[in-house]
C-alpha positions in Angstrom: 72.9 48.7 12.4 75.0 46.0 11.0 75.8 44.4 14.4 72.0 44.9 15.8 70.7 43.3 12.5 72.8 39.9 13.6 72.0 40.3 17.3 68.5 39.6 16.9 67.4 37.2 18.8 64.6 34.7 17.3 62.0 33.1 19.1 61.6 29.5 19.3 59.5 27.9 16.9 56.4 25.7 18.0 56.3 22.2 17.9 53.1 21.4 15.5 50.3 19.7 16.7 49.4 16.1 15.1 46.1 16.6 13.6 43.2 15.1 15.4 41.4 12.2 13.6 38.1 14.0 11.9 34.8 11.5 12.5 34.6 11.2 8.4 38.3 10.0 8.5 37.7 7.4 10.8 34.5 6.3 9.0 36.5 6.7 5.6 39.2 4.3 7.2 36.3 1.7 8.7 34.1 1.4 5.6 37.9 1.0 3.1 38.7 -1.7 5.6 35.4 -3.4 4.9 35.7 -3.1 1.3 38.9 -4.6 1.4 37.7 -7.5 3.6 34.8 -7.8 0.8 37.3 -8.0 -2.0 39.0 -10.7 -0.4 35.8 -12.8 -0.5 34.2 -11.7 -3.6 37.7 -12.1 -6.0 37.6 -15.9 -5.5 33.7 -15.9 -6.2 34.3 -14.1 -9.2 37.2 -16.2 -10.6 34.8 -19.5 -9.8 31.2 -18.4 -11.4 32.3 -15.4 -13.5 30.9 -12.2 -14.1 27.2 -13.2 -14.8 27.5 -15.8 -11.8 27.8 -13.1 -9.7 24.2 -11.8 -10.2 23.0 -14.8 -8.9 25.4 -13.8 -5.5 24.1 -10.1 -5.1 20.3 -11.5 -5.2 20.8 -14.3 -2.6 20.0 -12.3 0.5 17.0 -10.7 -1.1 15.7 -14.7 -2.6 16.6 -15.8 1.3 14.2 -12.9 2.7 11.4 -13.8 0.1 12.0 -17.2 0.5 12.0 -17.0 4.4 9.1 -14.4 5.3 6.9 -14.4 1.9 7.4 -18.1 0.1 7.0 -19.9 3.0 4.4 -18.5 4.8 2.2 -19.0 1.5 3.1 -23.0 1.5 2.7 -23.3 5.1 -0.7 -21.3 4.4 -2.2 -23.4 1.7 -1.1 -26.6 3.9 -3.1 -25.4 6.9 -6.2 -24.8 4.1 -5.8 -28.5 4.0 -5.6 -29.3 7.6 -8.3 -28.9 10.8 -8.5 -28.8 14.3 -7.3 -26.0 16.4 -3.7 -26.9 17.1 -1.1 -24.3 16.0 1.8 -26.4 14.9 1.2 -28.4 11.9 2.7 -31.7 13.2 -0.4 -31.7 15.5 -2.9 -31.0 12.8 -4.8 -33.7 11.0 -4.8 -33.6 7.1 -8.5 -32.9 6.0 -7.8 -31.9 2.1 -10.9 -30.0 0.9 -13.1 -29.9 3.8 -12.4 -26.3 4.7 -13.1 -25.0 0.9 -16.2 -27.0 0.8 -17.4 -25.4 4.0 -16.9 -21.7 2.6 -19.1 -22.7 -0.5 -21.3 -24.9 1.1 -24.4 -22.5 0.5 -27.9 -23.1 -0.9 -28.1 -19.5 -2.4 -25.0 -17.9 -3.0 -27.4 -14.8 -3.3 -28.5 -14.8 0.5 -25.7 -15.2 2.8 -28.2 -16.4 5.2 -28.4 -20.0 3.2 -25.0 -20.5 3.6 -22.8 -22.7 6.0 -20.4 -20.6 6.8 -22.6 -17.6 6.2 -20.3 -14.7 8.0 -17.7 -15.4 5.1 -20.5 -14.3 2.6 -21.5 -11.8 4.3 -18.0 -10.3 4.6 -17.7 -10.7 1.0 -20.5 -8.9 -0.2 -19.8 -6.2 2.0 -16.3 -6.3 0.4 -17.8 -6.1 -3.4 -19.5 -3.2 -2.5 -17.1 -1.7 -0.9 -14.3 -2.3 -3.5 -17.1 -0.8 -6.0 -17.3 2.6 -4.8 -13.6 2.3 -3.1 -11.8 1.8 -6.3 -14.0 4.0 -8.5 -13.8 6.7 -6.5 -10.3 6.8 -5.8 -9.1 6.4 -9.0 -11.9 9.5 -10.3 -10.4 11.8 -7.6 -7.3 11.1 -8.2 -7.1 11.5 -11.6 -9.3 14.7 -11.2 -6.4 15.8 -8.8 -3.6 15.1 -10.7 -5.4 16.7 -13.8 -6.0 20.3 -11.7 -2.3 19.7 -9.9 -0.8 19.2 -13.2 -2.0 22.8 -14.7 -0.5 26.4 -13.5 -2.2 27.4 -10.4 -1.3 29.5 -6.9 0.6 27.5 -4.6 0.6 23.9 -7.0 3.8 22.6 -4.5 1.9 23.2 -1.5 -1.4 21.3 -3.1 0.7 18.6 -4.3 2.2 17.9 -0.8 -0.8 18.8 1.1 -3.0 16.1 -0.7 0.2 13.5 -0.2 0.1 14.0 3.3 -2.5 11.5 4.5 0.1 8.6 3.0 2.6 9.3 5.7 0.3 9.1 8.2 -0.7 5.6 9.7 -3.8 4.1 8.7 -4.8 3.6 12.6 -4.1 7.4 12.8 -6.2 8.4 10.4 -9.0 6.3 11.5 -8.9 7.2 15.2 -8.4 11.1 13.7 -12.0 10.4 11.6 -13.4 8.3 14.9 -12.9 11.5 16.9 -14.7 13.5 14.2 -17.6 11.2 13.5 -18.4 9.8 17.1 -21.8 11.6 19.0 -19.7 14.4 20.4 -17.5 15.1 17.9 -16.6 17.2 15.6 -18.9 17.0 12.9 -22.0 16.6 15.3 -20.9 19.7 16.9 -20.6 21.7 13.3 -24.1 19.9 12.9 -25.9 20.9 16.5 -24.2 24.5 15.6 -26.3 24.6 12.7 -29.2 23.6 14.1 -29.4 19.9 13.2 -29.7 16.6 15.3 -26.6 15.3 16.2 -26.4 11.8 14.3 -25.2 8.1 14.9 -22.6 7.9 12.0 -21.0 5.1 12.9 -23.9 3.1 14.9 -25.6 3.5 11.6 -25.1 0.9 9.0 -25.7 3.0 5.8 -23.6 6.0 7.3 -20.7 3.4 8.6 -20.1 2.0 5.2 -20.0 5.3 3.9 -17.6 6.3 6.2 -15.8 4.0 5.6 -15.4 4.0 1.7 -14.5 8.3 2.5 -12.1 7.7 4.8 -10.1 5.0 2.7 -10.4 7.6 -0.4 -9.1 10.3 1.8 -6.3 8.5 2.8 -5.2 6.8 0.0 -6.0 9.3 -2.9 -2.7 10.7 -2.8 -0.8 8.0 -3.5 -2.3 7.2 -6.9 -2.6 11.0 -8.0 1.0 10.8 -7.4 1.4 8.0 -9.8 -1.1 9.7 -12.1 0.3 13.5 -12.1 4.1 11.1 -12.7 1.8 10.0 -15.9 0.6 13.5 -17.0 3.6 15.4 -16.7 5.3 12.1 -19.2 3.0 13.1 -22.4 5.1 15.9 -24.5 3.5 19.7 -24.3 4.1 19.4 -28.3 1.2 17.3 -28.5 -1.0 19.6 -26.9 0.2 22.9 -28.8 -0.5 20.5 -32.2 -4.2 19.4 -30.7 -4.4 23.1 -30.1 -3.8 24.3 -33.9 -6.4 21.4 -34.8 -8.9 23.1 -33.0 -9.2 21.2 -30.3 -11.0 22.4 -27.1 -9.6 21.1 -23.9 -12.6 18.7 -23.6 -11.6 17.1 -26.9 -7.5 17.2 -25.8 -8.4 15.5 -22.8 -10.6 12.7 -24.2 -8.7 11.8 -27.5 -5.5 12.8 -26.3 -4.8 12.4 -22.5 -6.9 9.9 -21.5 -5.7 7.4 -24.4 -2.0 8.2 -23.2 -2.6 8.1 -19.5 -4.3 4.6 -20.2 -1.2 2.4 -19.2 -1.0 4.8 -15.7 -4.6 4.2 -15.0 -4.4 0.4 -15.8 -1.8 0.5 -12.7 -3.7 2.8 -10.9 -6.6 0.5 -11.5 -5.1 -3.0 -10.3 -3.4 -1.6 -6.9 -6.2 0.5 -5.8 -8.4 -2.9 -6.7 -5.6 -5.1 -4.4 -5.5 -2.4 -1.9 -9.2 -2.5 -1.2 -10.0 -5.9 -0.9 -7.1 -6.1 1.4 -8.3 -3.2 3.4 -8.4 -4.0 7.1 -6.1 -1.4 9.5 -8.9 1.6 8.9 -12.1 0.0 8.7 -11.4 -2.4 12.0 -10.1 1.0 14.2 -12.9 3.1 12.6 -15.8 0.5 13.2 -15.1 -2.3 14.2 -16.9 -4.4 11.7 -20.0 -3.1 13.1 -22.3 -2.2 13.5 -23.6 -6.2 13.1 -21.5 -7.1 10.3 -22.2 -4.1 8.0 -18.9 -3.3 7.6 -17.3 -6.8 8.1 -14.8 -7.3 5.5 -13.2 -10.4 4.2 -9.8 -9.8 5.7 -11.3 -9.2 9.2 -13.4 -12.4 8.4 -10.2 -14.1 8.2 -8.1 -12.2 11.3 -11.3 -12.9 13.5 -11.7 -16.7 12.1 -8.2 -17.3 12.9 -6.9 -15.3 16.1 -9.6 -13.5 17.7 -12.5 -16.1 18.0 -12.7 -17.9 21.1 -12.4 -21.4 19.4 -9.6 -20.5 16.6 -10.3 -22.4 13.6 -7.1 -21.6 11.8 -7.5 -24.3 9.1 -10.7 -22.4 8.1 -8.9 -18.7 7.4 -6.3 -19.8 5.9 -8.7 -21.8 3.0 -10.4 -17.8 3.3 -7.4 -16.4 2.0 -6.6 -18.7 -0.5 -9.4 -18.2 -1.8 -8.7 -14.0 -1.6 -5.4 -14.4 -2.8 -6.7 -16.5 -6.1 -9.3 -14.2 -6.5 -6.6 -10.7 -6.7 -4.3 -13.3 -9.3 -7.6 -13.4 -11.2 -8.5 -10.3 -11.4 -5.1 -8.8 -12.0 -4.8 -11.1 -15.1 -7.2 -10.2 -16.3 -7.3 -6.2 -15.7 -3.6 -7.1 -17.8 -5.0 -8.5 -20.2 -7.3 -6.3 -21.5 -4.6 -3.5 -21.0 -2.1 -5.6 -23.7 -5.4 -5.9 -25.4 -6.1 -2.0 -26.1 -4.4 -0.9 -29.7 -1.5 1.7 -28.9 
């Protein structure tokens, strides 16, 4: 047994197999080589400006994208609200200072577009008053309604909430070819209508029913947004303060008016100013779903300006630019002063 026990003969062992490089290793390896590389730059910068200097460092790239593609395109734009003609580069375009302004407001009755010079601009404008009327009231009422019925415990409150968010994701020319289908002479909703019995109708060949459509369709796609922002606010306020409202007495009536709206006030107020910039600057839906049309019913200021500066057949780019100057000190206006009576309010 002894003799067997030594005359065993073992088998040879395996060479082992280097590991194979993973994908994360290699990525691991890249992005340390690149922080070292980064360190080797940064170290000097930090010795030279310090520790606060190198704030100023981290936001250069994002002051050189604003500078680049929002700050200059507003100089350039208030320079060719002071220049005329029809050439594109400004070089070629003769200085004209307030001529452009004067031709917007050159009107007889500010009252009856029809009085005006440049009477298209007015009549864009009024049709944008209206519009950001109804727009902004309704949005921010359904919203808020929304985000007061998502906030409480019902059946399926996740699917609601992402149901009525769903319309953001969605493209604004989407959803107004998706609602042109519908509302066109053979679609949908003439069909539900000719089911029913009715007369099929000419929603959007009809200037009472195209503005309409048009204020629905940009509170159904932007609604969910803002009750978002406004279910963010509810859910913010303490349940305490309810349970104590509760032991005053207090129905939910009285909770909601002296207690959630007075809280949900600073929400609203921004609620209130982007649904108010969003509308004026509404364009993508109401240009797919109408057109403008029909006439200029639904011609709003920003397609003023887009058809003013590229899409007339003489391009009087001088002319929309001094149009949204004027927009874009209008919104500044407004904002201010929508702030302003917000600090206003007591706490």
């Amino acid at each position: 047994m002894q003799r067997d026990r030594h005359n065993v003969v073992r088998a040879p062992s395996r060479p082992r197999r280097a590991p194979k490089p993973s994908l994360g290793g290699l990525f691991g390896s890249l992005f340390a080589g690149l922080m070292n590389a980064f360190e080797l730059v940064m170290s000097p910068l930090q010795r030279l400006l310090g520790v606060r200097g190198m704030a100023y460092i981290f936001l250069l790239p994002n002051l050189i994208i604003f500078g680049v593609f929002v700050l200059f395109p507003m100089v350039l734009n208030v320079y060719f609200a002071l220049t005329g003609g029809t050439a594109l580069f400004p070089q070629n375009r003769p200085f004209v200072g307030t001529q452009n302004f004067e031709t917007l407001l050159s009107c007889t009755n500010y009252l009856d577009p029809n009085t005006c010079q440049e009477d298209r601009f007015w009549r864009a404008l009024r049709n944008t008053g209206f519009f950001v009327v109804f727009q902004v009231s309704g949005t921010v009422f359904f919203s808020l309604l929304t985000a007061l019925v998502l906030n409480r415990r019902i059946l399926w409150r996740g699917f609601f909430r992402s149901v009525y968010f769903y319309p953001v994701l969605l493209s604004p020319v989407v959803v107004a070819l998706v609602w042109k289908w519908m509302l066109q002479r053979n679609g949908l909703l003439n069909a539900i209508l000719v089911s029913l019995g009715g007369q099929p109708e000419l929603f959007l060949l009809n200037a009472n029913w195209a503005m309409f459509w048009a204020i629905f369709v940009n509170i159904w796609a932007n609604m969910g947004f803002y009750t978002l922002i406004l279910l963010a606010g509810l859910q913010s306020i303490p349940k305490e303060l309810y349970d104590a409202a509760a032991m005053d007495g207090a129905g939910r009536f009285q909770s909601l008016r002296n207690l959630t709206l007075p809280l949900l006030m600073p929400t609203l107020l921004v609620v209130l100013v982007l649904s108010l910039i969003r509308g004026v600057q509404t364009f993508d839906e109401v240009f797919v779903l109408t057109g403008g049309g029909p006439g200029t019913s639904t011609l709003f200021i920003i397609q003023y300006i887009y058809n003013t500066g590229f899409s007339g057949q003489v391009q009087r780019f001088g002319l929309a630019a001094a149009a949204s100057v004027l927009v874009g000190a209008a919104l500044l206006v407004f904002t201010l002063v929508q702030l302003r009576i917000g600090r206003s309010r007591p706490a």
